[in-house]
C-alpha positions in Angstrom: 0.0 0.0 0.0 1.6 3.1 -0.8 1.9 5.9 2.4 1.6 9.1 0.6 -1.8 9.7 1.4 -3.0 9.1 4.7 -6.8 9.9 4.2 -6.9 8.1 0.7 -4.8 5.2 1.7 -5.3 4.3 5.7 -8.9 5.6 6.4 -10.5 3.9 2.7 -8.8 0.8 3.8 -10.1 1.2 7.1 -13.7 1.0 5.7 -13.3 -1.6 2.9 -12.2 -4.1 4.9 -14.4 -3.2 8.5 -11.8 -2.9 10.9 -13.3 -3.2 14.1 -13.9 -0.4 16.6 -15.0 0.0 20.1 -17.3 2.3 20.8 -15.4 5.0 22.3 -13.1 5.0 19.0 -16.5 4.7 16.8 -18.1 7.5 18.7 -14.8 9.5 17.8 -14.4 9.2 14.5 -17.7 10.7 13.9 -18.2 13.4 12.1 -20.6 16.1 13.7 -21.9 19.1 12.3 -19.5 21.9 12.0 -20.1 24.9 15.0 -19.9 28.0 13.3 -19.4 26.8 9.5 -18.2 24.0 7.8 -14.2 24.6 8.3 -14.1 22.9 11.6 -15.6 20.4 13.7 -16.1 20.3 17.3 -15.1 17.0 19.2 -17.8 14.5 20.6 -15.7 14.6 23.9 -13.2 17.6 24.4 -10.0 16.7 26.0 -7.9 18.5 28.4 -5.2 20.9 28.0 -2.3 21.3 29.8 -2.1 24.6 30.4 -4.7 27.9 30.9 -2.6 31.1 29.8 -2.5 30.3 26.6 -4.5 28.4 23.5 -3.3 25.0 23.1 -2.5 23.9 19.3 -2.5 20.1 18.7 -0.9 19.2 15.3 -1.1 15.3 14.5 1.1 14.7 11.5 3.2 12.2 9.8 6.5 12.1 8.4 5.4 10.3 5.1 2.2 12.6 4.4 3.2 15.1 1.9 0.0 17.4 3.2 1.4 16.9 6.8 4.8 18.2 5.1 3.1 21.2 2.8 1.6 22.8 6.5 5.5 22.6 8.5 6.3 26.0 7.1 2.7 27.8 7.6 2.2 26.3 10.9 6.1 27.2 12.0 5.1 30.6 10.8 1.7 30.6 12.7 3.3 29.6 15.9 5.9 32.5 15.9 2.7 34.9 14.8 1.1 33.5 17.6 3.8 32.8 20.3 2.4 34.8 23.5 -1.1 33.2 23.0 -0.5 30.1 21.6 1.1 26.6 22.9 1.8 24.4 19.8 2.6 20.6 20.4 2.8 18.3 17.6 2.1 14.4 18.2 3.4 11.9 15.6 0.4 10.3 14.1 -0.1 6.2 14.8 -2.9 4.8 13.9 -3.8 1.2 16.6 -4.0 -1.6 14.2 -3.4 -0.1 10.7 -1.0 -1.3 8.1 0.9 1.3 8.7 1.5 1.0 12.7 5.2 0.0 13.0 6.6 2.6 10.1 4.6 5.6 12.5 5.2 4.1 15.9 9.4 4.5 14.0 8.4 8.1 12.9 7.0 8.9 16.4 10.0 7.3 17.9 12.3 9.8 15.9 10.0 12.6 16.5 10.5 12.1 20.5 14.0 11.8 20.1 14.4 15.0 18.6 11.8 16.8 21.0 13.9 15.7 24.3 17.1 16.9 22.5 15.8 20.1 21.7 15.8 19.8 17.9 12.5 19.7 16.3 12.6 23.2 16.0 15.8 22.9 13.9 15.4 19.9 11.9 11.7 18.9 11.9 11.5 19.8 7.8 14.9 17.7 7.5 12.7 15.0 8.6 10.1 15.4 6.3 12.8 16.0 3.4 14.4 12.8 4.6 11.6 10.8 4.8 9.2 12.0 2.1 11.2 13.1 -0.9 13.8 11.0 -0.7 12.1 7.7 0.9 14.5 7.2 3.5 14.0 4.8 6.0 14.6 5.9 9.9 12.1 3.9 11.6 15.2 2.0 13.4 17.7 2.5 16.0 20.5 2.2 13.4 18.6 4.0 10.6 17.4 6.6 12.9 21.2 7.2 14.2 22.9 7.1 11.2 20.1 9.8 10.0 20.9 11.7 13.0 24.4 11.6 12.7 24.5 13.3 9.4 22.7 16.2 10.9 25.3 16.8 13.4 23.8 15.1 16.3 26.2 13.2 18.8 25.5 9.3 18.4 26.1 8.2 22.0 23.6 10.6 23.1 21.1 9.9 20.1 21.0 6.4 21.2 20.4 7.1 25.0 17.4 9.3 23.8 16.0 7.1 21.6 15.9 4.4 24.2 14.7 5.8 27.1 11.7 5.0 28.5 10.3 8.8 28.1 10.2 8.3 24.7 8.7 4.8 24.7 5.9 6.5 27.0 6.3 9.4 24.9 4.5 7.0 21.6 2.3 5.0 23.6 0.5 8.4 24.6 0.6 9.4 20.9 -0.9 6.3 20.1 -3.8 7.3 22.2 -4.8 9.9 21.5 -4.8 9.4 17.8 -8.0 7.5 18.7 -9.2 9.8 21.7 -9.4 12.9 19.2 -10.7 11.0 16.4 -8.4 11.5 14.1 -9.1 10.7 10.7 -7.3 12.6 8.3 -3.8 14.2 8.2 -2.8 16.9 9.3 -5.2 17.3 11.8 -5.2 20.7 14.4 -7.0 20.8 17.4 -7.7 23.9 18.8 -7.8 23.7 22.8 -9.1 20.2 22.9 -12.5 21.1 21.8 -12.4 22.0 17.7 -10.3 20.2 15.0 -9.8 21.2 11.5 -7.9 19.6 8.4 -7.2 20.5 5.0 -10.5 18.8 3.7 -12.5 20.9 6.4 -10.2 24.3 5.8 -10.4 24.1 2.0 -6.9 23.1 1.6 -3.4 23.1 3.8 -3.4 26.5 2.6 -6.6 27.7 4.3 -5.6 26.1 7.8 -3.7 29.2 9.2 -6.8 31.3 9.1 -9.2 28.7 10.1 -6.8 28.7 13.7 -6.9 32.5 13.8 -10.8 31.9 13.7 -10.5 29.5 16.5 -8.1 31.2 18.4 -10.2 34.1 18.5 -13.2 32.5 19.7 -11.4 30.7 22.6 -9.8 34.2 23.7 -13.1 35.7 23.5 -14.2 33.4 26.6 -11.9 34.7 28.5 -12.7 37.9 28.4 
């Protein structure tokens, strides 16, 4: 099956073939009507944030989506826009059961790696360079290393990262939540646990940006 697009790939073959949910993932993935037009959707059951001051910003993405790569730039540039009233986390899509499970629980492994060191930041569109355009594979220790190594970054310390048992925990929670904010298509944003768009919903990757303004608006203005 070929990984380049999540929605079209993953979630189709999801259907065809009936792969079993329980009901709190069925509930999830359920598409509601959208709460103030058709660019967003609010969540069954909103989640918690983990912090008050500012507006959380969930990105789930993958490494081998090419719309996941086409919003790294926008989003980067949304973040700074945003920094004082905006938290931005990212969690590395993996999707319980699919075909595709091992390759992103590798991805999400990376991803972590990076995060404790500091470097996503720095070389997050490396990543998607690496992995994407040029098909490389760094869903292994050695892979991921010798990846890692030819972007400057100390082996022995790599290593130590990349096994420690905060980044094991690290992509068991992404794993969850994949499924507790009913994701089904990539890249998904959810806007202080409550509201997620995507580039169907937006209109496109491009659109995205200003759908989150919109959102990030309306959570400020319940503050005040």
């Amino acid at each position: 099956m070929k990984t380049t697009s999540f929605l079209r790939s993953t979630v189709l073959l999801a259907v065809a073939v009936g792969i079993a949910a329980s009901p709190v993932q069925a509930g999830a993935m359920t598409h509601q009507p959208a709460s103030g037009g058709a660019q967003f959707v609010k969540l069954d059951h909103p989640q918690p944030v983990r912090e008050s001051a500012r507006t959380e910003a969930l990105e789930f993405f993958w490494y081998n989506c090419s719309h996941s790569q086409l919003l790294e730039q926008p989003l980067q540039a949304w973040a700074e826009k945003h920094r004082t009233d905006v938290a931005l986390r990212r969690v590395p899509a993996i999707w319980p059961g699919s075909g595709e499970e091992s390759v992103q629980r590798g991805h999400a492994r990376l991803y972590y790696t990076l995060e404790r060191l500091g470097l996503v930041d720095r070389l997050q569109a490396s990543v998607f360079r690496s992995v994407h355009d040029e098909g490389l594979d760094v869903t292994t220790e050695a892979t991921a290393t010798a990846w890692a190594v030819r972007h400057g970054i100390d082996a022995q310390a790599f290593g130590r990262t990349y096994r420690s048992a905060e980044v094991a925990q690290s992509v068991e929670e992404a794993a969850a939540a994949f499924t507790r904010y009913g994701i089904d298509e990539l890249p998904t944003v959810v806007v202080q646990g409550e509201y997620r768009t995507s580039p169907t919903k937006a209109g496109g990757v491009e659109a995205m940006p200003g759908v989150l303004d919109h959102l990030v608006r309306q959570e400020q203005a319940k503050k005040h």
